[in-house]
N, C-alpha and C positions, 0 to 999 in steps of 0.2 A: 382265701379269695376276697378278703372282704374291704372294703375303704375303708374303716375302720380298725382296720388291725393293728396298723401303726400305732395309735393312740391307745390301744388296752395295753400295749407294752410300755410307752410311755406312764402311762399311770401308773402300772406299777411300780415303775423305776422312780416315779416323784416319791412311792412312799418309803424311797432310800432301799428298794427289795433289788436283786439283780434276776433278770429274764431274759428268754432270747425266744425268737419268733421262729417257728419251724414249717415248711409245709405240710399240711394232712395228708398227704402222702411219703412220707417223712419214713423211712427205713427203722425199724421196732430195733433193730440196734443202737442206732446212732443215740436215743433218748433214754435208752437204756443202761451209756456208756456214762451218764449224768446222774449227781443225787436230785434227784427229783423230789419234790416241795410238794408242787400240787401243778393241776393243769388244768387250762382256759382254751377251751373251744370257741373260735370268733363265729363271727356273720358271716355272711355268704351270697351272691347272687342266685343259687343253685335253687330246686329244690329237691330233697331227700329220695323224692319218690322216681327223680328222671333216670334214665337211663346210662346216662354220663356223669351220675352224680358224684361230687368227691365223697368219700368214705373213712373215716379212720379206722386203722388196719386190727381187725377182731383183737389179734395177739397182744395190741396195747391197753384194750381196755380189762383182757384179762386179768394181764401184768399188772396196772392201776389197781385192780381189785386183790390181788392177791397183797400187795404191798401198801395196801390202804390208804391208797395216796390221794387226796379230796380231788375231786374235778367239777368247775363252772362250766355251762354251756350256755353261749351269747346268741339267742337268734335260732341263725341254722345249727349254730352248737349246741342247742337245747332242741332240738327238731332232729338233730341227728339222735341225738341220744335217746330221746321216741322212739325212732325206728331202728333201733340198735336193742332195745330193752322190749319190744314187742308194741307199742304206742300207735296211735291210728293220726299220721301227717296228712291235712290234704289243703286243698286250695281253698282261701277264705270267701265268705262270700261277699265280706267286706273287707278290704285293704284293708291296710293301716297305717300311713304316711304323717308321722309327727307326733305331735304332744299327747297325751292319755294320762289319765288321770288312773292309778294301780290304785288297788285296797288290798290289805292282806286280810289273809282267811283264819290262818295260825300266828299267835303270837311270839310261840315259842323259836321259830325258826332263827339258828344265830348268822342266817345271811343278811338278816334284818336288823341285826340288834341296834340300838338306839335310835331308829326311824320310825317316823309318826306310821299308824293307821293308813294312813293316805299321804302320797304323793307324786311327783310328778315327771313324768318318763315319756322317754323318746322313743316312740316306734317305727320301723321301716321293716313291713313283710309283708308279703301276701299270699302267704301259707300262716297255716295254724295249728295246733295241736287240737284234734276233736277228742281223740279218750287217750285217760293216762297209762301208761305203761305198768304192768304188772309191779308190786311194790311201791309204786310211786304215790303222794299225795298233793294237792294242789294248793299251794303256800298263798298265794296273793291273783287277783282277778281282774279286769278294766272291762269297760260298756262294751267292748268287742269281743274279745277274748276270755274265755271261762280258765283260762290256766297261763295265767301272767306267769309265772312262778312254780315249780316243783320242785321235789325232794324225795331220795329214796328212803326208805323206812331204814334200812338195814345199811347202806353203804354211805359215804360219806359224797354225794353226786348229787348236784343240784341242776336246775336248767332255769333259764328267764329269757322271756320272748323279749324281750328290752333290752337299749343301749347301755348302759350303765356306763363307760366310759366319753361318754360326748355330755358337755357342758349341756346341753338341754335337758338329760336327766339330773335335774337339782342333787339328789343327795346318792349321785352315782360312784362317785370319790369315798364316800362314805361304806356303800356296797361291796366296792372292791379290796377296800382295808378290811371289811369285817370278813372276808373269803381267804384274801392272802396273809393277813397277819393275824386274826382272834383267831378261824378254822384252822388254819394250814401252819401258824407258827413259824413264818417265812423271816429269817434271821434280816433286821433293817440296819445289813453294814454295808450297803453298797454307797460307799460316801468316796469322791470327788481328789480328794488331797491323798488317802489313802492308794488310789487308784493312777495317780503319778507317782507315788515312792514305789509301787508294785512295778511300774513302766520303766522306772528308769533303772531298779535291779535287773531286769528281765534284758533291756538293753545292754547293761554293762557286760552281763554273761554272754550275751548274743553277739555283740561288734566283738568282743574282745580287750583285750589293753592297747593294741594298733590298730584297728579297723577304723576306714575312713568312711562315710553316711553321706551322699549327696541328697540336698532335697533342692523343690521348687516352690520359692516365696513370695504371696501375690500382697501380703496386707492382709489381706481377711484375716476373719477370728479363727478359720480352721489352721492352715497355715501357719500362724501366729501362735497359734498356741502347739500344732505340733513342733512347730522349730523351736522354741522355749523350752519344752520338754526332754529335747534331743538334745539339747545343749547343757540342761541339768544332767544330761547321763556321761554323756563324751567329749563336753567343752568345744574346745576348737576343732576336735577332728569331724564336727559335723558341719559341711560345706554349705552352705545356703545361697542361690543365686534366684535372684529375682532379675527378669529379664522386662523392660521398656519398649511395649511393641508403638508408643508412639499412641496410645489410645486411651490413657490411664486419664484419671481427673486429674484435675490442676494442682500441681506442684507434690503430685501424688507421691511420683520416684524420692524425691525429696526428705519428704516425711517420713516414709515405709525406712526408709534408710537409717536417720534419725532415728526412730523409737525404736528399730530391732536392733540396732547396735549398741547406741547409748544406753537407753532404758532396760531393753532385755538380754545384750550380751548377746547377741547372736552373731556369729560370723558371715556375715553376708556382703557380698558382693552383686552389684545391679550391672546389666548390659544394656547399656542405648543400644536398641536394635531400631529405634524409632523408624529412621528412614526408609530401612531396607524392609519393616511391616508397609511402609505406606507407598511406596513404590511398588511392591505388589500388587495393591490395592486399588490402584490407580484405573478409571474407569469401570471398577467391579460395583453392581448392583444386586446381585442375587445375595441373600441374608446369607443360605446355604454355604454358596462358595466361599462369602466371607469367614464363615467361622471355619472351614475348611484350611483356607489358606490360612489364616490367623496359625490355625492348631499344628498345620503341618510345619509352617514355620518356626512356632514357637518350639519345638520338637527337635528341629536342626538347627536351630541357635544355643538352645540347652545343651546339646549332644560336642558342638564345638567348644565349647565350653568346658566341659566335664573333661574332654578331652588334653583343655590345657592343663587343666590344674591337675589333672595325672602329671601329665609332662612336668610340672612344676614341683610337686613332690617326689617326685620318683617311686612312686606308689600309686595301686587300682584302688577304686572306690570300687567297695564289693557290693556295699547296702547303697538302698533307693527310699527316701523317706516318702510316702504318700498320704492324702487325707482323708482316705474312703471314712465316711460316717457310715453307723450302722444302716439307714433306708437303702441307701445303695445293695450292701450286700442283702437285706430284706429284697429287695429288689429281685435280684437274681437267685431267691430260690421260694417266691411266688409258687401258689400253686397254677397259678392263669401263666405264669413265665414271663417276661420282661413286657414292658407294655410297649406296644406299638412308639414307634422313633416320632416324634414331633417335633423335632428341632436337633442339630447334632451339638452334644454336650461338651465345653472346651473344659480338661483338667490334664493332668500330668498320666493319665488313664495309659494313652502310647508308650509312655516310654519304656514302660520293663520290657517290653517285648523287642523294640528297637536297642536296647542299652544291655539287657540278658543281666538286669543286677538282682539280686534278694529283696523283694517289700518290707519295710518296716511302715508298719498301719495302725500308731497310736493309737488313733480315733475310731475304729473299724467297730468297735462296742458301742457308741454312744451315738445318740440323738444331737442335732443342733442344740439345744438348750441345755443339756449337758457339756457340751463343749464349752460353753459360756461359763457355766458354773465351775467345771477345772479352769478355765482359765480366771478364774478371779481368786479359784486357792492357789494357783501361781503366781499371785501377786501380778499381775498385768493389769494397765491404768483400766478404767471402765470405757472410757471412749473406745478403745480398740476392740474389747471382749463385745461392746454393741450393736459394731459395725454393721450396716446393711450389708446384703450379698451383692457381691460388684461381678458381673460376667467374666470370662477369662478374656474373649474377646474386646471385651471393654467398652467405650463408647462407639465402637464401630458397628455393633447392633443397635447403637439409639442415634445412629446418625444414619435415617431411610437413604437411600439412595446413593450415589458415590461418596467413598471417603475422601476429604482432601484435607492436607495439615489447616488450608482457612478453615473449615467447615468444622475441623474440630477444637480449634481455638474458639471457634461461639460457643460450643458446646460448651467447654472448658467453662468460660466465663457465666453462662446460664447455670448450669449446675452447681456452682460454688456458693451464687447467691442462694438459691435454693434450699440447699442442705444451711447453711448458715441460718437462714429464717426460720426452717424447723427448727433448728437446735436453741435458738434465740426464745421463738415461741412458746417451747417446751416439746412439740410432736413428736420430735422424731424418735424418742425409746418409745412412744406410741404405736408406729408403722411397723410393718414389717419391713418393708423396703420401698423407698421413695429413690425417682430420677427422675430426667427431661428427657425429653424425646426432639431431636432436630427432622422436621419433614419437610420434604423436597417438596416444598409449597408456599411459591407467594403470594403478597398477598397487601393489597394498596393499605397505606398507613395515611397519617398527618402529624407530622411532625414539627411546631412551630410553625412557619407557613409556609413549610413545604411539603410536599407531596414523598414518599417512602413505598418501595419497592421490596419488601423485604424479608425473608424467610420466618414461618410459623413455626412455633414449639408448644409442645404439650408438657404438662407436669403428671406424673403417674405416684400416686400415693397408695399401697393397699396395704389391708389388715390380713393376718395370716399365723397361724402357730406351724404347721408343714410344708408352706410353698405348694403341695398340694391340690388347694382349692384356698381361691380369696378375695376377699370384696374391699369396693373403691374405700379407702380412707375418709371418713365426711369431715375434709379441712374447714375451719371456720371462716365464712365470706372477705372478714374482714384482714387474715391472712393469704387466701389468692389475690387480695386485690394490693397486700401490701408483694407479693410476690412479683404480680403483673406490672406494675410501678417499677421494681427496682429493675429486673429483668430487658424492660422495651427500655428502659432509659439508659440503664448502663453498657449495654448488650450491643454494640453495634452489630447489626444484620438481623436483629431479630423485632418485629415490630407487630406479634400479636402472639399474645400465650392462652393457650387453653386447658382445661382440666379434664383426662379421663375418667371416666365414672363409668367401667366395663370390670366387671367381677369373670374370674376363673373358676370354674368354664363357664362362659364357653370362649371368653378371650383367654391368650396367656398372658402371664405377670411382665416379661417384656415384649416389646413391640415384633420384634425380630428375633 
């Protein structure tokens, strides 16, 4: 249950280990069915003592123990294992929210090995460990808390009240290698290039020597790199249609065309559906129903589509390519269960159930940043593998208020300059993701000497490693003001730009 879950499986994955993220309620078979390494108990909102509290199921930690298999506990996972081993958890009398400064007690401890005496960790609990658990001894200490740190005398089980996976514990990277690779001996071949020659065996058996592969191709890096990979396995018999809902940036259809055919041999086919997105469109305001109708349309232009190019081979496409990254499926088997809907997500998500074809889910293991990294041992230029996340919707979320083709022709033209001036500047591998934002807002100008009537724009810059949680980008003055310049001057209809400076949460990353 913890915000931080993601990122302890990330780290591990940075140190080339392979993981997978389960819930603590998690079926004593299923982990069982695994050669298990070692295991990492996260954080938690919980505490141990409630009555609703999550629990990991006795039978695993006897199994760990019988099979000797090391286990970390982060947080409530070292609070669990307190009250699991007989420990006294209760409520602190002082919080703990942020930086602490730990000192170790034992030198000897090899969760520590190469870290000074003292350093510097991130805390977030307000429970505490008051006495140790039978067996247990207390490795390292901070001004709040008397058992930063433990270890069982006899078993190979450690616990620590601190992050270790969040950049604000300085030498927490450090922590985690000395647990999964000096303790645990966790083999470091989960490497990238390897993991597309496994993919595209694993495909070649799976399609067959005739089987035909539809996917859906937006440009992004996910995408991008799954249609690359599908083409390494089955050439032309995997179909790629990228569909033009009339919302894309400038000269977008164009280029996506270009670099997936030319560049990566991909068999792809683009549908102008332009008109018939913006025709629907017409008069709609609600963010909701926009990406509603976006998704349900883009759903029955792909499906007619598939549909010809059966008709045209005289052959069913049985496979369905799609881009689930691994958060998603973390996602949905959370111990809290999916998180409350905040906006409706536009991907290709509908279509097996509409189309009844087989998933193929290259990417269904990996993190965003992994994706990157296969895709640059697939030899894919780096401008594509860097790409910002672009909506499925498109600029029809960064255009408030009705879409109309003028309305997105400003857009068009604002946003080009923009991403051009980052990339000129150097920011943009900076960002996580940079757009404009067109708001149904005017607003008097001067222009030469006349007077201007003309619609405002925002520029949205933020910093981010999960999309997650993330804050405004701090552009340097002298690049908004070289932005604001190009933008109202070249831009007709737009004659004042501003910059948001709203971190997630409690805003979202886009507007709509």
């Amino acid at each position: 249950g913890s915000q931080y879950s993601h990122l302890i499986a990330r780290r591990v994955r940075d140190l080339h280990v392979y993981c997978e993220l389960y819930s603590c309620l998690v079926d004593p078979k299923v982990l069982k069915q695994h050669k298990l390494i070692c295991v990492i108990l996260s954080g938690g909102p919980h505490s141990v003592y409630e009555k609703d509290a999550p629990h990991v199921a006795p039978e695993l930690w006897e199994y760990w123990k019988q099979h000797d298999i090391p286990v970390l506990g982060i947080c409530y996972g070292m609070q669990e294992m307190a009250h699991v081993f007989g420990g006294n958890v209760d409520s602190s009398d002082k919080r703990e929210y942020g930086k602490a400064t730990a000192t170790l007690i034992k030198d000897d401890c090899p969760l520590f090995r190469d870290m000074p005496s003292e350093f510097v960790v991130w805390m977030s609990h307000g429970d505490k460990l008051k006495a140790l658990p039978e067996n247990f001894v207390s490795v390292a200490k901070s001004e709040n808390s008397e058992f930063v740190a433990m270890q069982h005398t006899e078993q190979r089980v450690w616990g620590i009240q601190f992050h270790p996976e969040v950049t604000h514990t300085a030498l927490g990277r450090t922590l985690i290698q000395n647990f999964v690779v000096h303790v645990s001996k966790a083999p470091q071949d989960w490497i990238m290039s390897q993991y597309a020659n496994d993919f595209v065996e694993q495909v070649k058996l799976m399609v067959g020597p005739k089987g035909h592969v539809l996917g859906a191709v937006s440009g992004g890096v996910d995408s991008t790199v799954a249609a690359v990979l599908m083409t390494r396995a089955i050439g032309d018999r995997f179909h790629a249609i990228m569909v033009d809902n009339g919302c894309l940036r400038k000269d977008e259809a164009t280029r996506v065309l270009k670099r997936m055919r030319e560049d990566c041999g991909v068999n792809l086919r683009c549908i102008d559906a332009s008109e018939r997105f913006l025709g629907l469109l017409k008069g709609v305001t609600d963010p909701e129903r926009k990406r509603k109708i976006i998704g349900k349309t883009f759903i029955d232009v792909f499906q007619e589509e598939a549909n010809r190019l059966e008709k045209d081979m005289g052959a069913p496409c049985e496979y369905l390519l799609q881009g689930t990254l691994y958060p998603d499926v973390i996602e949905s088997i959370s111990y809290k269960g999916p998180s409350a809907t905040i906006k409706t997500h536009h991907n290709v998500g509908g279509l097996p159930a509409a189309m009844k074809l087989k998933l193929i889910e290259p990417l269904r293991e990996l993190f965003k940043d992994e994706v990157r990294e296969l895709g640059m041992a697939l030899g894919i230029d780096e401008a594509s593998v860097w790409r910002h996340p672009f909506p499925g919707p498109g600029l029809a979320i960064r255009i408030l208020g009705e879409v109309t083709p003028e309305r997105v022709a400003v857009l068009q033209e604002a946003d080009a300059i923009v991403m051009d001036i980052l990339n000129e500047t150097g920011h943009y591998r900076k960002i996580g993701q940079a757009f404009v934002v067109l708001l149904p807002v005017k607003t008097v100008g001067v222009m030469g000497d006349g007077r201007t009537y003309e619609n405002a724009a925002s520029v949205r810059c933020v910093e981010t490693t999960d999309y997650m949680t993330a804050d405004f980008y701090h552009l340097p003055y002298e690049v908004m003001g070289l932005m604001s310049s190009r933008v109202i001057n070249e831009v007709k209809g737009i004659n004042r730009l501003c910059y948001d400076i709203s971190s997630k949460p409690p805003a979202t990353i886009e507007w709509e």
